[in-house]
C-alpha positions in Angstrom: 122.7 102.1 66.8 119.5 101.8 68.8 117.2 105.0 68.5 114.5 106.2 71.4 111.5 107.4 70.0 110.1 111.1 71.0 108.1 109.9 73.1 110.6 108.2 75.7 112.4 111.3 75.2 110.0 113.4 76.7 109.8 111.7 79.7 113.3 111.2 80.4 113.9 115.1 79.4 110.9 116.5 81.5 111.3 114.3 84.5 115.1 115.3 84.7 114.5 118.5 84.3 111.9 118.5 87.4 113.9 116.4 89.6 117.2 118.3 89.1 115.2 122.0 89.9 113.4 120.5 92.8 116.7 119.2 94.3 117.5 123.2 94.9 114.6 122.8 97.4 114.0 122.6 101.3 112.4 119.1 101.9 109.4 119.5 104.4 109.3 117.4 107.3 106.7 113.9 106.8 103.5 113.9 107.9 103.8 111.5 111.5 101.4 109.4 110.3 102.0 109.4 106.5 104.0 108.4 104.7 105.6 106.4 107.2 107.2 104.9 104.1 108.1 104.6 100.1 104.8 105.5 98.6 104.3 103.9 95.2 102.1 105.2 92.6 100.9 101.8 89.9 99.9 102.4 86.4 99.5 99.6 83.8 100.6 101.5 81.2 104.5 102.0 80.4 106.8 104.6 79.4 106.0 106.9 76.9 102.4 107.6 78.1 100.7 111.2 79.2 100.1 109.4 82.3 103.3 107.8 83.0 105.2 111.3 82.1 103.1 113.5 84.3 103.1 110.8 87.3 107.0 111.2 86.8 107.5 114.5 87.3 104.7 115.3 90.2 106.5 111.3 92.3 109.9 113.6 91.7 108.6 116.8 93.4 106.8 114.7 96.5 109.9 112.5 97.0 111.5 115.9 97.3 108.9 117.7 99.6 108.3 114.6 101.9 111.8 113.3 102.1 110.5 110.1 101.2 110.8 107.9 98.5 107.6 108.4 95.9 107.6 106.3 93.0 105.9 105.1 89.7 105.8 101.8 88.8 105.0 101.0 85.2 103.5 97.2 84.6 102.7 97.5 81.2 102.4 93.4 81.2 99.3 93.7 83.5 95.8 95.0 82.9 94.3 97.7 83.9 91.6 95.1 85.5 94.4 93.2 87.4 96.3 96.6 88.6 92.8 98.0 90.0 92.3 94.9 91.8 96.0 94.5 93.5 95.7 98.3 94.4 91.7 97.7 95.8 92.9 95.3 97.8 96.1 96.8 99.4 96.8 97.7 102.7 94.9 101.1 103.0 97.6 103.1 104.4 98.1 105.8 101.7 101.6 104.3 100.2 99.7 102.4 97.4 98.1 104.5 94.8 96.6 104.0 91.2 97.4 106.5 88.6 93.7 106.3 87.0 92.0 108.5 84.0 89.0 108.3 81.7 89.6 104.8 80.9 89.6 103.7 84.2 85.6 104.7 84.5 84.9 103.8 81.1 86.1 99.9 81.2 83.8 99.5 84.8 80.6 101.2 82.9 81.2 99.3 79.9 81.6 96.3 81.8 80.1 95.9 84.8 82.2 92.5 86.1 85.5 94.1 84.8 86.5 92.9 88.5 86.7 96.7 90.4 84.4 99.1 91.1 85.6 102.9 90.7 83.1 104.4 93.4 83.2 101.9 95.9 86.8 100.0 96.0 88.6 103.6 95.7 89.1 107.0 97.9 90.1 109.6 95.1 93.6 111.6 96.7 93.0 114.2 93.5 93.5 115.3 89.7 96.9 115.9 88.5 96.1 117.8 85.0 94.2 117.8 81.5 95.2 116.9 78.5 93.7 117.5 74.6 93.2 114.5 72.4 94.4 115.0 68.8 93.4 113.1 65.7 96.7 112.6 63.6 97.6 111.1 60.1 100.7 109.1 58.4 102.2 111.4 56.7 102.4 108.6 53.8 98.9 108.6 53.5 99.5 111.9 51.6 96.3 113.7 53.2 96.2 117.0 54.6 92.9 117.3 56.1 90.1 114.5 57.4 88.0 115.7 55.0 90.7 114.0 52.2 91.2 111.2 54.6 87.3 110.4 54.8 86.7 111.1 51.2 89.6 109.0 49.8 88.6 106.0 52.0 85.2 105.9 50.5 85.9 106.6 47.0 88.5 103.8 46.7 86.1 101.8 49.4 89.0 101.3 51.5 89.4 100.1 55.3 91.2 102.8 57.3 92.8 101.6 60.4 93.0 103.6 63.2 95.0 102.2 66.8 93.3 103.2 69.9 95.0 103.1 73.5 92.8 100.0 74.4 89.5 98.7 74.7 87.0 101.4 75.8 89.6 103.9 76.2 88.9 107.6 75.3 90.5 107.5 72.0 88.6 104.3 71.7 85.5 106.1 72.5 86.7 108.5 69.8 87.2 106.7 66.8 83.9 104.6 67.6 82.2 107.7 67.3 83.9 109.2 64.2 83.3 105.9 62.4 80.0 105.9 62.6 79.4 109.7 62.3 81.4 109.8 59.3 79.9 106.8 58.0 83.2 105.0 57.1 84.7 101.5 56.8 87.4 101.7 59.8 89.1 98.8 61.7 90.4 99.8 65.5 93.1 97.5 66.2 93.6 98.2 70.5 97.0 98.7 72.1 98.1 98.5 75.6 98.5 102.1 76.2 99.0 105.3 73.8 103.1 104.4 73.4 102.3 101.4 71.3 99.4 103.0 69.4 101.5 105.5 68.5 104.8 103.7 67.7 102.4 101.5 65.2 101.6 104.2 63.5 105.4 105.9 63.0 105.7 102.2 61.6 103.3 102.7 59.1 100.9 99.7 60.2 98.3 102.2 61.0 96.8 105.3 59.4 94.5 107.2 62.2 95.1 107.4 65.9 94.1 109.8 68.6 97.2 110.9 70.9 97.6 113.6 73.4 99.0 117.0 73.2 101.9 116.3 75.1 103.4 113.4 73.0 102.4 114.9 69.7 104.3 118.0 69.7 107.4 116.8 69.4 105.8 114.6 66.4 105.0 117.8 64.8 108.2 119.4 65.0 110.3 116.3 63.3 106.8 116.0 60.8 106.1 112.7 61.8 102.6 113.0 62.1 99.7 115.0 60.3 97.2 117.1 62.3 93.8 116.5 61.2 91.3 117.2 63.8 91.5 118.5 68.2 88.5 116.5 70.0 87.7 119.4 72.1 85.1 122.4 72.3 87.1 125.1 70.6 90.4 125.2 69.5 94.1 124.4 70.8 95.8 127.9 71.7 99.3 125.3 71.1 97.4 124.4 67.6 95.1 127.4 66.7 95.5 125.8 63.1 93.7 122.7 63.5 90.5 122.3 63.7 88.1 120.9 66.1 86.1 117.2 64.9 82.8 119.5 65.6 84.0 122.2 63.1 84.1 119.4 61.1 81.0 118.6 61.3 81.3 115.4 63.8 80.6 116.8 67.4 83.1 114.6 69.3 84.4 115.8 72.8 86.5 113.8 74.9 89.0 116.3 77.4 91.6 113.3 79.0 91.9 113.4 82.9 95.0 112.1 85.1 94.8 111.4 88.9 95.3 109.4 91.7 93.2 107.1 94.1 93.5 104.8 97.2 92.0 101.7 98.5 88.2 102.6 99.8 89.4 102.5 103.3 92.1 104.2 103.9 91.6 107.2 106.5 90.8 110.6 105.9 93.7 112.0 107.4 95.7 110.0 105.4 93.5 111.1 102.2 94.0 114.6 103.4 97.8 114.6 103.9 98.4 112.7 100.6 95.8 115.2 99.1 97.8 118.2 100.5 101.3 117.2 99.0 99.7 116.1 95.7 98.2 119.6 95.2 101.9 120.9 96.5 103.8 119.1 94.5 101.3 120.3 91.4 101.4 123.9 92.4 105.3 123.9 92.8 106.5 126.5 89.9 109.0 124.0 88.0 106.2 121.9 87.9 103.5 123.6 86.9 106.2 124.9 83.7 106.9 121.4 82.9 103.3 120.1 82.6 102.1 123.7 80.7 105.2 123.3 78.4 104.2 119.7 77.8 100.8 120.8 77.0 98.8 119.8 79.7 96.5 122.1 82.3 97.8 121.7 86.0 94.2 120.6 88.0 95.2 120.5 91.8 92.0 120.3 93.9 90.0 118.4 96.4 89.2 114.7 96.0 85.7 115.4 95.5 86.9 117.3 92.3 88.2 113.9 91.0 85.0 112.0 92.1 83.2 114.7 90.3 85.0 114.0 87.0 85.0 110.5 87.3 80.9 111.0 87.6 80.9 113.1 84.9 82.6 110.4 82.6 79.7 107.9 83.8 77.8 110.8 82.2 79.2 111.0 79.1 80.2 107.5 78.4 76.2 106.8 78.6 75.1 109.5 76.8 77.6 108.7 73.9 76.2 105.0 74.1 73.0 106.0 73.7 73.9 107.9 71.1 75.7 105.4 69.1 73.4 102.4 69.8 70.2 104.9 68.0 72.7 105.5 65.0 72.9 101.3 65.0 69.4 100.9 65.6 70.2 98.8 68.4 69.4 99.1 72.3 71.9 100.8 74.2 73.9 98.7 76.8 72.6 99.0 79.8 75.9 100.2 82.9 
């Protein structure tokens, strides 16, 4: 009998659960000049994801509220590249949207001729929530701590390998900097997307990989997974027990971000009324207890909130660069 891993059912569970509270609901009359139409929210990366689970819930709620059709389409089979482009270049009219986070600054600055450009192709509508990256073990690895982890791997000069979401991702980002900090033989083998990472490493094909509070949870509760390390400032208050990477003694930060941008042109009514159900549908109580109970911290705000945190990960990404290119004693690429 076919199984569905935790991860599928958290987004099935959660997004049910939100669409069958908001049905309870008054629908608000549409905007006369937006929607005017289904509104479809793209993301490259398929079920199972942080992403692709909060975009679920907060498309169930505006469907609701607008009385109009809001929906997520999942294309795991394109890139991130190719999605950005086909969103760039749609109609600017508010009903095409990219679900975008860290990654989608990080691949641009890392590679200038990706194909998009996140400043100038994009309006930002707003955030949708933050997330907490943790580092997690096979539990047939038989560690208990990254210490044991790190120490093992180099007294039997072994090659840990550790699956990140994709190339230049945040956990990506991550594990580049915990390999060199920690001075360790690591391969990264890149996924499309945190589902697969993760499922690779339930397998047993990998032994590190950096997933987000929501989807590890339910990991925890079955003992699936071993908790090693939070990438954060200060501790989880859902995993006071863990500690943080810098606790550790390898200062890595990286705080995921979800939210959701236009083509450059479209209007700024359009960007407003879009902007004004987004933070709606966030704010809605059933909501806002799905998204805490999954782990996440609701952000509804302006779109210059998002453009500030996608500036912020320009930031960052070239400070940890830097960083990492003086550890290599090589020059630092240049955004």
């Amino acid at each position: 009998m076919p199984t569905t891993s935790p991860i599928t059912r958290w987004s099935r569970r959660h997004t049910l659960l939100a669409g069958a509270a908001l049905l309870s609901g008054s629908a608000r009359a549409a905007d006369a000049a937006w929607p005017g139409g289904p509104v479809v929210i793209h993301t490259p990366y398929g079920a199972g994801g942080t992403s692709h689970n909060l975009s679920g819930v907060v498309a169930a709620r505006m469907s609701i509220s607008l009385g109009n059709e809001v929906s997520v389409q999942a294309r795991p089979d394109q890139t991130l590249t190719s999605m950005a482009q086909a969103v760039a270049t749609a109609p600017p009219d508010g009903r095409t949207a990219l679900l975008v986070s860290n990654v989608f600054v990080r691949a641009a600055v890392a590679s200038p001729s990706v194909g998009y450009e996140p400043f100038n192709d994009f309006r930002p509508v707003g955030l949708i929530a933050r997330s907490e990256l943790a580092l997690v073990a096979h539990p047939r690895t038989g560690v208990r701590s990254l210490s044991q982890m790190l120490g093992a791997a180099r007294q039997q000069h072994s090659t840990l390998r550790a699956a990140s979401f994709g190339k230049d991702s945040t956990s990506d980002g991550a594990l580049a900097q915990l390999r060199q900090l920690a001075d360790v033989d690591m391969q990264v083998n890149h996924f499309q997307g945190q589902a697969p990472a993760v499922e690779a490493l339930l397998a047993g094909e990998q032994d590190l990989v950096f997933i987000n509070l929501p989807e590890l949870q339910p990991l925890l509760r079955q003992h699936r997974v071993v908790p090693l390390a939070i990438a954060a400032r200060s501790r989880s208050t859902r995993l006071p027990q863990v500690p943080t990477l810098t606790e550790l003694g390898y200062p890595i930060v990286f705080a995921p971000w979800y939210g959701l941008v236009v083509p450059a042109k479209t209007p700024d009514a359009v960007v407003e009324a879009f902007n004004r159900e987004l933070n709606a549908a966030i704010g809605a109580s059933v909501v806002n207890h799905v998204l805490l109970a999954a782990g996440v911290r609701p952000e509804p705000g302006t779109p210059a909130r998002l453009r500030e945190a996608m500036q912020d990960e320009v930031t960052l990404f070239r400070v940890q660069s830097r960083a990492l290119a003086a550890r290599n004693g090589a020059p630092a690429r240049k955004p």
